[in-house]
Backbone as JSON Lines, residues from 0, in Angstrom:
{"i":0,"aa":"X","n":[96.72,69.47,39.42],"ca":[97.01,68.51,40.46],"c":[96.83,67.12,39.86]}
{"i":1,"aa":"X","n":[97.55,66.1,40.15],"ca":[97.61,64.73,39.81],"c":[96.49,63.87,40.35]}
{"i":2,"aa":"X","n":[96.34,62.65,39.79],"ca":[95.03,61.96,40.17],"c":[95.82,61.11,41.36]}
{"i":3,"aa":"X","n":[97.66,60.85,40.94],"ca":[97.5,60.67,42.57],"c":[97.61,61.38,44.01]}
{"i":4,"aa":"X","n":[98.2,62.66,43.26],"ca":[97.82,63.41,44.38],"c":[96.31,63.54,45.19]}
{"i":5,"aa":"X","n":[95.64,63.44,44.42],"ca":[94.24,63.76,44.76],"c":[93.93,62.93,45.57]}
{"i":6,"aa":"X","n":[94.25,61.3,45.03],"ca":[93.99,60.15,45.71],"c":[94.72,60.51,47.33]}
{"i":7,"aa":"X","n":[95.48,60.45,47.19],"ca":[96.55,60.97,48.34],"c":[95.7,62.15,49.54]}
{"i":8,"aa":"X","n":[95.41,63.13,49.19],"ca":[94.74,64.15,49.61],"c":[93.6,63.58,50.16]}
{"i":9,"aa":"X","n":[92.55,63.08,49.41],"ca":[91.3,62.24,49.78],"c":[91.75,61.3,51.13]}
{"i":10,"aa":"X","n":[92.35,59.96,50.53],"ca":[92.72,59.02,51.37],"c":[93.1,59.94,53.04]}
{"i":11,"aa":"X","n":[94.16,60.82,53.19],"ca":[94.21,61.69,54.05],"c":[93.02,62.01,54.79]}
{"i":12,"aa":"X","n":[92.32,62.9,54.04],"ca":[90.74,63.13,54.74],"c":[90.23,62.43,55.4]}
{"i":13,"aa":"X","n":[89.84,61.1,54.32],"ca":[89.28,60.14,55.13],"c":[89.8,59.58,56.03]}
{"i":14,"aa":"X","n":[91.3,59.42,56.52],"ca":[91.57,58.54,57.48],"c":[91.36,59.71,59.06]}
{"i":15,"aa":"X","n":[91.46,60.78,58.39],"ca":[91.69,61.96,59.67],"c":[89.83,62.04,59.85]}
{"i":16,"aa":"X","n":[89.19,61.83,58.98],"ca":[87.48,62.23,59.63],"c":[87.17,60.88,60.46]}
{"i":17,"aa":"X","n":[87.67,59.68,59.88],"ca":[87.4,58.24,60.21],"c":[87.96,58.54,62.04]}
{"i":18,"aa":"X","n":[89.46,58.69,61.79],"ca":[90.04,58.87,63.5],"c":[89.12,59.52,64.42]}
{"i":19,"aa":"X","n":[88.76,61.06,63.95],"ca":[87.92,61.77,64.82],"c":[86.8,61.05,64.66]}
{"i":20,"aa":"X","n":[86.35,60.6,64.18],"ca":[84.94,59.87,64.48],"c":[85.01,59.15,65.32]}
{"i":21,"aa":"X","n":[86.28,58.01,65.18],"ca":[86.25,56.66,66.4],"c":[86.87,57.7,67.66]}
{"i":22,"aa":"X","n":[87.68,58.34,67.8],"ca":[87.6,59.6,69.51],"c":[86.6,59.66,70.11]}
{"i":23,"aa":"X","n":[85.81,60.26,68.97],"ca":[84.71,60.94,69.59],"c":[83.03,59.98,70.07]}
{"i":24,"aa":"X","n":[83.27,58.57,69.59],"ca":[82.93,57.35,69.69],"c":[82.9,56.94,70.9]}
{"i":25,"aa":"X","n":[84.72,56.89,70.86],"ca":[85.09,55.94,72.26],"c":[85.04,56.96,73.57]}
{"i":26,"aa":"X","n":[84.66,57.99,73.37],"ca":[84.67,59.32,74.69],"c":[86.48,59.59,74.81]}
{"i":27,"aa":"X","n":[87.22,59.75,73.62],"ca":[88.48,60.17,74.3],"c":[88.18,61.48,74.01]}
{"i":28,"aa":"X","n":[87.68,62.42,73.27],"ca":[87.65,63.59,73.07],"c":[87.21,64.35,74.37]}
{"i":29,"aa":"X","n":[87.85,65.73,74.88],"ca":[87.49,66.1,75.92],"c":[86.05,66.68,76.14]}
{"i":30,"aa":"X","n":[85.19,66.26,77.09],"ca":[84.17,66.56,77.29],"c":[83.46,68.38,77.12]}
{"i":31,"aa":"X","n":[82.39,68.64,77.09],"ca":[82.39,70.16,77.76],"c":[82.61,70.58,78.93]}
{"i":32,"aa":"X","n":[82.72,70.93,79.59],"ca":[83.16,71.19,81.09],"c":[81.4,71.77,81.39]}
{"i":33,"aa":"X","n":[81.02,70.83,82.67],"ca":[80.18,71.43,83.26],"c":[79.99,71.94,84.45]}
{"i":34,"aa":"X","n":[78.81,72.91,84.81],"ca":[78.86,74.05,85.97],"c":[79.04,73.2,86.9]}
{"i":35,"aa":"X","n":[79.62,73.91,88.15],"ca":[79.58,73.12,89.49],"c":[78.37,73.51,89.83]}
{"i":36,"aa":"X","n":[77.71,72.15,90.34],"ca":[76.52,71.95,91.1],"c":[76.1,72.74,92.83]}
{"i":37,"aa":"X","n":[75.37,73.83,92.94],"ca":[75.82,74.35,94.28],"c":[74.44,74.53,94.85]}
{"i":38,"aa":"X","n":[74.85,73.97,96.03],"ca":[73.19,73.65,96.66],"c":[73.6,74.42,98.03]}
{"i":39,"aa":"X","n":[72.66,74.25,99.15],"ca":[72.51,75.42,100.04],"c":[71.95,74.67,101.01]}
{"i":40,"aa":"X","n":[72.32,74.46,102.59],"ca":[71.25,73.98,103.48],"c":[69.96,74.34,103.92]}
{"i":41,"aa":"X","n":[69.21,73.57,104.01],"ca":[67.91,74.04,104.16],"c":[67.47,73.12,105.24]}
{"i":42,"aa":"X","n":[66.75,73.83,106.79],"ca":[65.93,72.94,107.25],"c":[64.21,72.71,107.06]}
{"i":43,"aa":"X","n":[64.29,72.05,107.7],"ca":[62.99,71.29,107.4],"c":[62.45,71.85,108.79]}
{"i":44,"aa":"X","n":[61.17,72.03,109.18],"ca":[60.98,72.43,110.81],"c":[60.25,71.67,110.82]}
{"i":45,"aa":"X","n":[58.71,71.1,110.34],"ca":[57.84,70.39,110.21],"c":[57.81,68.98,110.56]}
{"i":46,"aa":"X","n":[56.7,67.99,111.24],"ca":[56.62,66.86,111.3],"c":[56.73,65.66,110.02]}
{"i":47,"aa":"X","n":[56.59,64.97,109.64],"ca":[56.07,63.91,108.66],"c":[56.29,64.41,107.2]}
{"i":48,"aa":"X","n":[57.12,65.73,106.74],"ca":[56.84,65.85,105.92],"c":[57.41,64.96,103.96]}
{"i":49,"aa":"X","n":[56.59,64.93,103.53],"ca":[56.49,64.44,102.39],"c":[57.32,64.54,101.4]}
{"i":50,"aa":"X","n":[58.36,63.88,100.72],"ca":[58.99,64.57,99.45],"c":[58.28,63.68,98.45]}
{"i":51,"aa":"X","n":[58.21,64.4,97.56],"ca":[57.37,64.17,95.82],"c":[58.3,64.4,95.04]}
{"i":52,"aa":"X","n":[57.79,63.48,93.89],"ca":[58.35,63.47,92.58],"c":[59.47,64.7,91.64]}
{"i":53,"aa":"X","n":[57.76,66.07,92.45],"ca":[57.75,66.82,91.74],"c":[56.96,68.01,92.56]}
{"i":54,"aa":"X","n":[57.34,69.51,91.87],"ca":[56.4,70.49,92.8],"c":[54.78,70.39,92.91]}
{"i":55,"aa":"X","n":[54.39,69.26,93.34],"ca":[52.88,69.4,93.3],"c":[52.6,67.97,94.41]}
{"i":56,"aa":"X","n":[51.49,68.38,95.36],"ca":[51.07,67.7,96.35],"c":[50.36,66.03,95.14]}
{"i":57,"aa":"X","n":[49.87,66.13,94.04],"ca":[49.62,64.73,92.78],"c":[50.6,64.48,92.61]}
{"i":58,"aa":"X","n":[51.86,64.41,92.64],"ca":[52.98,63.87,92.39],"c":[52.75,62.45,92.99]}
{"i":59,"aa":"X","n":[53.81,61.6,92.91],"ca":[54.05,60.26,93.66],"c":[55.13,61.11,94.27]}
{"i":60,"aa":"X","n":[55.39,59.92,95.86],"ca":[56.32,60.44,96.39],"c":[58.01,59.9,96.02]}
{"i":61,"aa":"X","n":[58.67,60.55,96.16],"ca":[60.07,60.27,95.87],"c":[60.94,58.84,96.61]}
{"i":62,"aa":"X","n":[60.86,59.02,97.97],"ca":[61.27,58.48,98.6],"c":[59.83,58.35,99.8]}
{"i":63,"aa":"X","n":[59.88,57.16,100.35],"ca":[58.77,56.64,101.83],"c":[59.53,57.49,103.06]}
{"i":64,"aa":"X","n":[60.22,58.24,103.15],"ca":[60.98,58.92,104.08],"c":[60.31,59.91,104.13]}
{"i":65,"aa":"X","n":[59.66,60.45,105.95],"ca":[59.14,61.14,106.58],"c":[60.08,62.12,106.82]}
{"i":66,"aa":"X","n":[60.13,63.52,106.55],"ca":[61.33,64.39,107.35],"c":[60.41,64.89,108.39]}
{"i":67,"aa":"X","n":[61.11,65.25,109.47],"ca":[61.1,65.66,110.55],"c":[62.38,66.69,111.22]}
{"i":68,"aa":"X","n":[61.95,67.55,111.26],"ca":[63.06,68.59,111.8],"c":[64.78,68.59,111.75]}
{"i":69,"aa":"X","n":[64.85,68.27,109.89],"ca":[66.39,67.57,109.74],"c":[66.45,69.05,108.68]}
{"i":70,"aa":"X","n":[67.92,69.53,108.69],"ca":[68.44,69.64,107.59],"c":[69.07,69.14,106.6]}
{"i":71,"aa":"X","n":[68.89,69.59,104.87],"ca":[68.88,68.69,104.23],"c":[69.5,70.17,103.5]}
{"i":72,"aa":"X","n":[70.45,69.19,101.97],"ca":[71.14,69.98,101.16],"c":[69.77,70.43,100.2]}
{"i":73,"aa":"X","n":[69.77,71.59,99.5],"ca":[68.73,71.87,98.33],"c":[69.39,72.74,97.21]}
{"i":74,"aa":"X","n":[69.09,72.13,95.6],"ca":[69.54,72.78,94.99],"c":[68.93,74.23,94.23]}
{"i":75,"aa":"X","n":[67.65,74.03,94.57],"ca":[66.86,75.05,93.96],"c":[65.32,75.31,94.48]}
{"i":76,"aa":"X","n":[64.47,76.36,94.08],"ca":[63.42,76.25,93.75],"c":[62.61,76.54,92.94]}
{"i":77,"aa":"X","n":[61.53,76.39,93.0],"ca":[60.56,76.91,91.49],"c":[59.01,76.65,92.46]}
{"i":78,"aa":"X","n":[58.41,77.68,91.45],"ca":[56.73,77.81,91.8],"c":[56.12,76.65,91.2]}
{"i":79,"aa":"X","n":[55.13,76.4,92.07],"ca":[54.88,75.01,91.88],"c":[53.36,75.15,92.54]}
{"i":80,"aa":"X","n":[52.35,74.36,92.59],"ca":[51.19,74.05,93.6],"c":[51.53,74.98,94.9]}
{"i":81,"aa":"X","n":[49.94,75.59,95.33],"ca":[50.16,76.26,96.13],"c":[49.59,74.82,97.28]}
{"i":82,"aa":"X","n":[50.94,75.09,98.45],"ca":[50.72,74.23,99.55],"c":[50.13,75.27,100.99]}
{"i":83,"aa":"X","n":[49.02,74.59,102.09],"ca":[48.69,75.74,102.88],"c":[48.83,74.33,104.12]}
{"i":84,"aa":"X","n":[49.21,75.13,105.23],"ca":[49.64,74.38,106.15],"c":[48.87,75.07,107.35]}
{"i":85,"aa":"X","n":[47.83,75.18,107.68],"ca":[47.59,76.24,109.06],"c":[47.25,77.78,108.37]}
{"i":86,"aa":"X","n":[48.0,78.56,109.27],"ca":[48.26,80.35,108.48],"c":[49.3,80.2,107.37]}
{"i":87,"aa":"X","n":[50.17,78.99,107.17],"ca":[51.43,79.19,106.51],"c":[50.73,78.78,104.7]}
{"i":88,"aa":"X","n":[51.24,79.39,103.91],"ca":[50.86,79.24,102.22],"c":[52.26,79.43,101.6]}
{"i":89,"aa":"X","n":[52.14,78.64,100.84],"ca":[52.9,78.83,99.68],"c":[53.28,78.49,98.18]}
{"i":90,"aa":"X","n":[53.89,78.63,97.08],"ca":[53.38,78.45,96.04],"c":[55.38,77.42,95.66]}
{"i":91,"aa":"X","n":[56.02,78.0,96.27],"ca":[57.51,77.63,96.39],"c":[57.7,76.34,96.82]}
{"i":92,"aa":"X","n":[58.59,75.3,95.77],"ca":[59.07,74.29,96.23],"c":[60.32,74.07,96.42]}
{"i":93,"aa":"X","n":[61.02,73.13,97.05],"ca":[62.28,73.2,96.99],"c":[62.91,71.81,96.8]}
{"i":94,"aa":"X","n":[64.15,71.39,95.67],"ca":[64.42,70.47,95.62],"c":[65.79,70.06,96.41]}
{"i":95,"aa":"X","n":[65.63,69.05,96.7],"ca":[66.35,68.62,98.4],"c":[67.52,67.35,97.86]}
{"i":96,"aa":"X","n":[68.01,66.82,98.84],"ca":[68.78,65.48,98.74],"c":[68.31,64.98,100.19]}
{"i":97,"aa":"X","n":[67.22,64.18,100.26],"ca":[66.94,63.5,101.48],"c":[68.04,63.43,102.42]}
{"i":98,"aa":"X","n":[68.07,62.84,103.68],"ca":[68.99,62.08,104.41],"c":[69.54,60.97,104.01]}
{"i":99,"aa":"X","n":[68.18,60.04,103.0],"ca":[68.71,58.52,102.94],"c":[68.75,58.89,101.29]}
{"i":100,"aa":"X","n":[69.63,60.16,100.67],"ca":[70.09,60.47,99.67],"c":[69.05,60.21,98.45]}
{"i":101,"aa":"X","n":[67.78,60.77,98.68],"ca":[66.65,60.44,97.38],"c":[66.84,61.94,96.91]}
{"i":102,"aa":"X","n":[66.29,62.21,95.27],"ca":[65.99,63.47,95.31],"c":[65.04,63.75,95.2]}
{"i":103,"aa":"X","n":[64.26,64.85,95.72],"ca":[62.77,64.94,95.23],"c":[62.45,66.64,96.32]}
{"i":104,"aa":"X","n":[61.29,66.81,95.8],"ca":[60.75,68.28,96.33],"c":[60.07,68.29,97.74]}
{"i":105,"aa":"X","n":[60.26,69.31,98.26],"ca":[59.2,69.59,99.38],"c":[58.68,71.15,99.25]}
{"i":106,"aa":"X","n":[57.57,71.25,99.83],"ca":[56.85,72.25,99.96],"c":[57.79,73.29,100.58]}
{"i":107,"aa":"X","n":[57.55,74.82,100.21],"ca":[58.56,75.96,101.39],"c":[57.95,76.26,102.16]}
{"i":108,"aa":"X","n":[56.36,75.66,102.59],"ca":[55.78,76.17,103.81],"c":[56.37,75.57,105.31]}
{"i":109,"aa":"X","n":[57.03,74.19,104.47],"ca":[57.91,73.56,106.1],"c":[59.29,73.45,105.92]}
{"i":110,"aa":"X","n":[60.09,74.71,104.82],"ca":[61.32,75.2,105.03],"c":[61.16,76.25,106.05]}
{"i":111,"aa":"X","n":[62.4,76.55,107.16],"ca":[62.65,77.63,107.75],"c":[62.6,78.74,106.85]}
{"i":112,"aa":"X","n":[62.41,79.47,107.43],"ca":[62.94,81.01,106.72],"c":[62.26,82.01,105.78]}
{"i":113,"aa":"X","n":[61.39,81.11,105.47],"ca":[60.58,81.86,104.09],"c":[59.14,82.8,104.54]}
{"i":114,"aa":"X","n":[58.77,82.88,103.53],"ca":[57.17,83.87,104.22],"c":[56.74,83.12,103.03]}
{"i":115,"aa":"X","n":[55.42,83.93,103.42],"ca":[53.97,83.24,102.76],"c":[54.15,83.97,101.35]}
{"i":116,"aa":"X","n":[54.28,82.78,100.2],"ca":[54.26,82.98,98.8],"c":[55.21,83.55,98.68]}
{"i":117,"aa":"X","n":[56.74,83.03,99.64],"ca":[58.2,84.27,99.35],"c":[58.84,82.85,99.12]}
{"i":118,"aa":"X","n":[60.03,83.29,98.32],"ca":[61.07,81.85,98.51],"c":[62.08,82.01,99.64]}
{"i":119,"aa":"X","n":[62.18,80.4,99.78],"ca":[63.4,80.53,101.23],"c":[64.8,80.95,100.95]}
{"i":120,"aa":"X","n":[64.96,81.27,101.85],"ca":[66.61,82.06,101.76],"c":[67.41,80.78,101.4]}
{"i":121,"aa":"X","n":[68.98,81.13,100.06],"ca":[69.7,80.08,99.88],"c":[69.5,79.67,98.69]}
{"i":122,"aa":"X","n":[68.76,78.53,98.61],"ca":[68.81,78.19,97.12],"c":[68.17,78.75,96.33]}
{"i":123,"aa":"X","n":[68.65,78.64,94.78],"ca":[68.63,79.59,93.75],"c":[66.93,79.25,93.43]}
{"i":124,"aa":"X","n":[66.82,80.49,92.58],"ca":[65.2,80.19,92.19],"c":[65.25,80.64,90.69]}
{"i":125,"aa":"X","n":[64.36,79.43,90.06],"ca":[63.92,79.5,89.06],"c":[63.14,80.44,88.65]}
{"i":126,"aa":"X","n":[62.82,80.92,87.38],"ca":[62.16,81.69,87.03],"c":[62.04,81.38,85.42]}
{"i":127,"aa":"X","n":[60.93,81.99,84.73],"ca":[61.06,81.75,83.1],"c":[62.03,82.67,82.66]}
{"i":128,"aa":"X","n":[62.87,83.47,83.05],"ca":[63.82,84.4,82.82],"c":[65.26,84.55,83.08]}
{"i":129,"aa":"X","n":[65.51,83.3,84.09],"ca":[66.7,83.42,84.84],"c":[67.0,82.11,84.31]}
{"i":130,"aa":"X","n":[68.71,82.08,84.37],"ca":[69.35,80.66,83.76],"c":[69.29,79.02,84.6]}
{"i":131,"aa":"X","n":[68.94,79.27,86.15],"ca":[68.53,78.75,86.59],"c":[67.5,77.72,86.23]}
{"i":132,"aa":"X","n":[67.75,75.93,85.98],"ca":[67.23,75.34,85.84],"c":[67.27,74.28,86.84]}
{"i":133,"aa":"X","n":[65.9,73.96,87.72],"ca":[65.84,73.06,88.6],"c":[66.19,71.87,88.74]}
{"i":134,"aa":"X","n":[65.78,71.29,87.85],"ca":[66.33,69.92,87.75],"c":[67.81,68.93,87.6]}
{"i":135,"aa":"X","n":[67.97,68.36,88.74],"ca":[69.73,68.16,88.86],"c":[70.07,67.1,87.64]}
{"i":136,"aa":"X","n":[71.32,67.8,87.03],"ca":[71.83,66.65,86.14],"c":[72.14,65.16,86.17]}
């Protein structure tokens, strides 16, 4: 092969790695396609209740918004701090989209539907085993 072929060949390379580089730079290259996001209604039955950071009553809270007997969208849950309300216990949190659109957790002892140390019906649950990951993108 010739040295200008070679040159030729090279120059090629480089202008085709250089292009895909500036694509993939400027975001023209097509993205990965990601999962659709699928959340589940959930009410709330409870007075005043609290959303946090995070599954644990030490959290900071998410939003200053009191729920009170609203339903709210939720994408998941996961075991978290056990919360006890009266006879009601539980170890299940659930992550929500407020009314005034914050995200953050609430306890499943003041979701409908659930039992003591069970998760509520609907949204998906985490586990160290299942693909299910809580936290919204």
């Amino acid at each position: 092969m010739s040295s200008k072929s070679m040159t030729r060949r090279f120059s090629l390379r480089a202008l085709c790695a250089t292009l895909l580089g500036l694509t993939a730079v400027l975001g023209l290259m097509s993205a990965p396609a990601q999962a659709a996001v699928s959340t589940s209604s959930v009410h709330i039955w409870a007075s005043q209740v609290r959303v946090r950071e995070c599954p644990s009553t030490s959290c900071g809270l998410a939003s200053q918004e009191l729920l009170t007997n609203v339903t709210v969208q939720a994408f998941c849950q996961r075991w978290g701090e056990r919360v006890t309300d009266g006879s009601y216990y539980n170890h299940y949190w659930v992550e929500i989209i407020t009314p005034q659109h914050w995200l953050g957790w609430v306890s499943a002892v003041y979701v409908s539907g659930g039992s003591n140390d069970g998760p509520v019906p609907g949204p998906r649950i985490e586990t160290d085993t299942s693909p299910v990951y809580c936290e919204y993108p």
